[in-house]
C-alpha positions in Angstrom: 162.6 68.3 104.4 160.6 67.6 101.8 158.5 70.2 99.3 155.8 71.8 100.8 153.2 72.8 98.6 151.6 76.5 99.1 148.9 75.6 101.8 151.7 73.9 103.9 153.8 77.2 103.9 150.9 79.5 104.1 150.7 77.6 107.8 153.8 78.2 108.4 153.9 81.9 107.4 150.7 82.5 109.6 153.7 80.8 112.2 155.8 83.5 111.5 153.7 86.4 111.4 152.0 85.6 114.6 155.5 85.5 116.4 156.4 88.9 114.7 153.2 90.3 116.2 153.8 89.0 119.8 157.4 90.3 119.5 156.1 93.5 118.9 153.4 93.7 121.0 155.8 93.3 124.1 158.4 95.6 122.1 161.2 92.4 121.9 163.7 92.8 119.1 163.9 90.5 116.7 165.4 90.0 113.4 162.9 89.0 110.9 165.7 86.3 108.7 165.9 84.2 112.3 162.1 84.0 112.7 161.8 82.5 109.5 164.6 80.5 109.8 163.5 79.4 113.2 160.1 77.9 111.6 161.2 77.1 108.7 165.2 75.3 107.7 164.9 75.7 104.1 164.9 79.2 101.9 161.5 79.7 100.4 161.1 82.8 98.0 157.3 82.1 98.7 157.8 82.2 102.5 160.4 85.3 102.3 158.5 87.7 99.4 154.8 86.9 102.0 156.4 88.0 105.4 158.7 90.7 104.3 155.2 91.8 101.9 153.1 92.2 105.1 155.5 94.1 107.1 156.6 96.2 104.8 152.5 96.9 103.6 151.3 96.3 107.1 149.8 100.0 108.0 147.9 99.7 104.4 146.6 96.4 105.2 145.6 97.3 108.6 143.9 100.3 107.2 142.0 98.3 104.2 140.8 95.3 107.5 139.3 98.1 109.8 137.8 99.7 106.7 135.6 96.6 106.6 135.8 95.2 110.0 132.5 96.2 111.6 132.4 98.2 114.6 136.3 96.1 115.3 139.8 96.4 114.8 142.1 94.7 113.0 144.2 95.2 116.5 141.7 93.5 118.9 141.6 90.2 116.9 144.1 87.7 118.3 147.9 87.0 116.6 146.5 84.1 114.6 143.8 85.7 113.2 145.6 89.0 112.5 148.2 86.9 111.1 146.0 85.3 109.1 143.8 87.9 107.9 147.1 90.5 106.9 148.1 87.4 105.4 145.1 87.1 102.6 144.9 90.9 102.4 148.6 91.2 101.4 147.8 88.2 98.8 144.9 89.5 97.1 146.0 93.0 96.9 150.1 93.0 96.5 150.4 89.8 94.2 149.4 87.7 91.0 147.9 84.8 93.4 144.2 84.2 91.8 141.6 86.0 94.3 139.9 82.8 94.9 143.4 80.9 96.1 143.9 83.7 98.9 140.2 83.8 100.5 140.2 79.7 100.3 143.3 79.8 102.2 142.8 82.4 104.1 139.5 80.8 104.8 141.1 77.6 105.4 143.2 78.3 107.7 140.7 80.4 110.0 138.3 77.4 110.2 141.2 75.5 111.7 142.7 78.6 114.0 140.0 80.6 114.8 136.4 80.8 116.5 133.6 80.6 114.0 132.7 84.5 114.7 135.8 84.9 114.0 136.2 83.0 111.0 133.3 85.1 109.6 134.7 88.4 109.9 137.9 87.4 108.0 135.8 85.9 105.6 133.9 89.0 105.3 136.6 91.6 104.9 138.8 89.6 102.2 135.1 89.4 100.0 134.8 92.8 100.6 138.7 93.9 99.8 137.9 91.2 97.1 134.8 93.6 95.4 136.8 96.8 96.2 139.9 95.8 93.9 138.0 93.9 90.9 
């Protein structure tokens, strides 16, 4: 397999983190080690450090997207865009990735996944979360 660059894995950790939210939407156990492995054959610090981040920060990050999600819920959104948008929360506030990097990609990858209204929201919360923490 070779290198993927950040962008590459980012899709693939959106992957991941949409499986982990169906899983426990319908209350199936799962180990979280198997659904990485499952999408992805190689160890990745990157990939590992992201996914275990958002779990383990999800009730913040939930709390910090319906702070700023107007008259919504983080909840209501589909997996992909829940993935997505816990995703670029977790980034900008629980790591050194430069603010800019995690709303493009976040951004990025919700003009490919999700509707256009969508899109927007996402877009609108990480600015927001963006203002709050500079």
């Amino acid at each position: 397999m070779e290198h993927l660059n950040r962008s590459e894995l980012r899709k693939i950790i959106m992957t991941i983190l949409y499986q982990i939210n169906v899983y426990n939407k319908n209350k199936i156990e799962y180990n979280v080690d198997d659904v990485i492995k499952e999408n992805l054959e190689i160890d990745n610090e990157f990939v590992k450090d992201t996914v275990y981040g958002v779990i383990t920060y999800q009730n913040d990050i939930d709390t910090l997207a319906n702070k700023y999600l107007k008259n919504w819920t983080i909840d209501r959104l589909g997996n992909t865009d829940i993935a997505i948008l816990r995703m670029g929360i977790y980034e900008l506030v629980y790591t050194d990735t430069p603010s800019i990097v995690c709303i493009n990609e976040a951004i990025e990858l919700s003009n490919a996944y999700s509707d256009l209204e969508v899109s927007k929201m996402i877009n609108a919360v990480l600015d927001k979360v963006y203002h709050e923490k500079e």
